[in-house]
C-alpha positions in Angstrom: 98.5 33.3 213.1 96.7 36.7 213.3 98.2 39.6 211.7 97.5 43.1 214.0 96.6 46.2 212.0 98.8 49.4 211.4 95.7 51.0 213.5 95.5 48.4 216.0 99.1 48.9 216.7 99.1 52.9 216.8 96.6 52.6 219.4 97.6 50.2 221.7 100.9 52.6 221.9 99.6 56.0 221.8 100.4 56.9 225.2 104.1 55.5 225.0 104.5 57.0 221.5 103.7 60.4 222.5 107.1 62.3 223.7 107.4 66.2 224.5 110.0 68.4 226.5 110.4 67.8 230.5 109.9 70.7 232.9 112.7 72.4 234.6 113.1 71.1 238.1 112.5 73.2 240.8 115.2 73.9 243.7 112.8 72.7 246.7 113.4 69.6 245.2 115.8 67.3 246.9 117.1 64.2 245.2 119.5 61.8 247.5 122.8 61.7 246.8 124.5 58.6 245.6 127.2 57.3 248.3 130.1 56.1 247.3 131.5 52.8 248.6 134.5 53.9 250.7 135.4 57.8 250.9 138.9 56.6 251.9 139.9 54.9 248.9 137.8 57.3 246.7 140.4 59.8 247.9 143.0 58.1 246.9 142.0 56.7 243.4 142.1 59.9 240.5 138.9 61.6 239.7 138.3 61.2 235.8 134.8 62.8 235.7 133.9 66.6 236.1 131.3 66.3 238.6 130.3 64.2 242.0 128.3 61.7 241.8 124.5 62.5 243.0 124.8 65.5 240.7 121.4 66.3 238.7 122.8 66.5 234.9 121.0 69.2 233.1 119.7 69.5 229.7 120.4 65.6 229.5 116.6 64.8 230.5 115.0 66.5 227.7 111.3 64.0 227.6 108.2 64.6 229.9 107.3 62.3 232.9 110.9 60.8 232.6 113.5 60.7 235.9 116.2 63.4 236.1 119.7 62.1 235.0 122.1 61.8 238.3 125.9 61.5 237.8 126.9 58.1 238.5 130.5 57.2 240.5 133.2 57.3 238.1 133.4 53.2 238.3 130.5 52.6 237.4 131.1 54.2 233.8 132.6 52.2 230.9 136.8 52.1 231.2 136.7 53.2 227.2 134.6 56.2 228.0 137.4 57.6 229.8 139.6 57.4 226.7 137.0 59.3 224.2 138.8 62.8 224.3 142.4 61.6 224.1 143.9 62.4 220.8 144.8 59.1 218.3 148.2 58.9 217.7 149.1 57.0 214.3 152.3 55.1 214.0 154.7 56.5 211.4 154.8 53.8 208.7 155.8 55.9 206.6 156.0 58.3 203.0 151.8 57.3 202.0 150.8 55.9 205.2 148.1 56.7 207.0 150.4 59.3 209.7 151.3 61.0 206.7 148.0 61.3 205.0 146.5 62.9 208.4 148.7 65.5 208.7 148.9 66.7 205.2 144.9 67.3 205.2 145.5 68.6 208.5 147.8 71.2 207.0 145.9 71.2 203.7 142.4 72.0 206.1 144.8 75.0 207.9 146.1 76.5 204.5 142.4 76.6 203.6 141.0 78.5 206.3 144.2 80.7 206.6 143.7 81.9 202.4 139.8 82.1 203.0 140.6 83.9 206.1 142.8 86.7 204.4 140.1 87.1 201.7 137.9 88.7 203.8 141.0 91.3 205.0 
């Protein structure tokens, strides 16, 4: 069993190892758009995401020599990605649960910022 040096190792991946900032892409270029499967029951079904799919995603391909990032159709995402931004709702098991101690830092966090708030008046 041979044991490759620290050296040995650096060097064989130098060129994968080394990382820097993309260039922006120019507007002459033209990337094809994704199709989806059937427009007619893409109609019908809700759009969750905020852009088309085929659209470049900027500021998401931040490396040199990699591919730009193109918005995918919203099924081919994750189902729990969809449920990310929706606030958590605790079930009231009431006085020292955990629905309780939420909002009273909530309130706690609020009073804070409301005294340091009229400190500076």
């Amino acid at each position: 069993m041979s044991f490759l040096s620290r050296s040995s190792i650096r060097q064989a991946f130098s060129l994968r190892l080394a990382r820097g900032y993309a260039a922006k892409s120019s507007s002459a270029e033209q990337i094809p758009n994704i199709s989806a499967k059937d427009t007619s029951a893409a109609a019908e079904e809700k759009t969750l995401s905020s852009c088309t799919p085929g659209t470049i995603l900027e500021g998401l391909n931040y490396l040199k020599g990699q591919p730009q990032v193109i918005a995918l159709p919203d099924d081919e995402y994750p189902s729990w990605l969809w449920d990310l931004l929706k606030p958590k709702v605790y079930a009231d098991d009431g006085p020292g649960g955990k629905a309780e101690k939420k909002r009273l830092r909530k309130e706690n966090q609020q009073r804070i910022k409301d005294q340091n708030f009229m400190k500076t008046q």
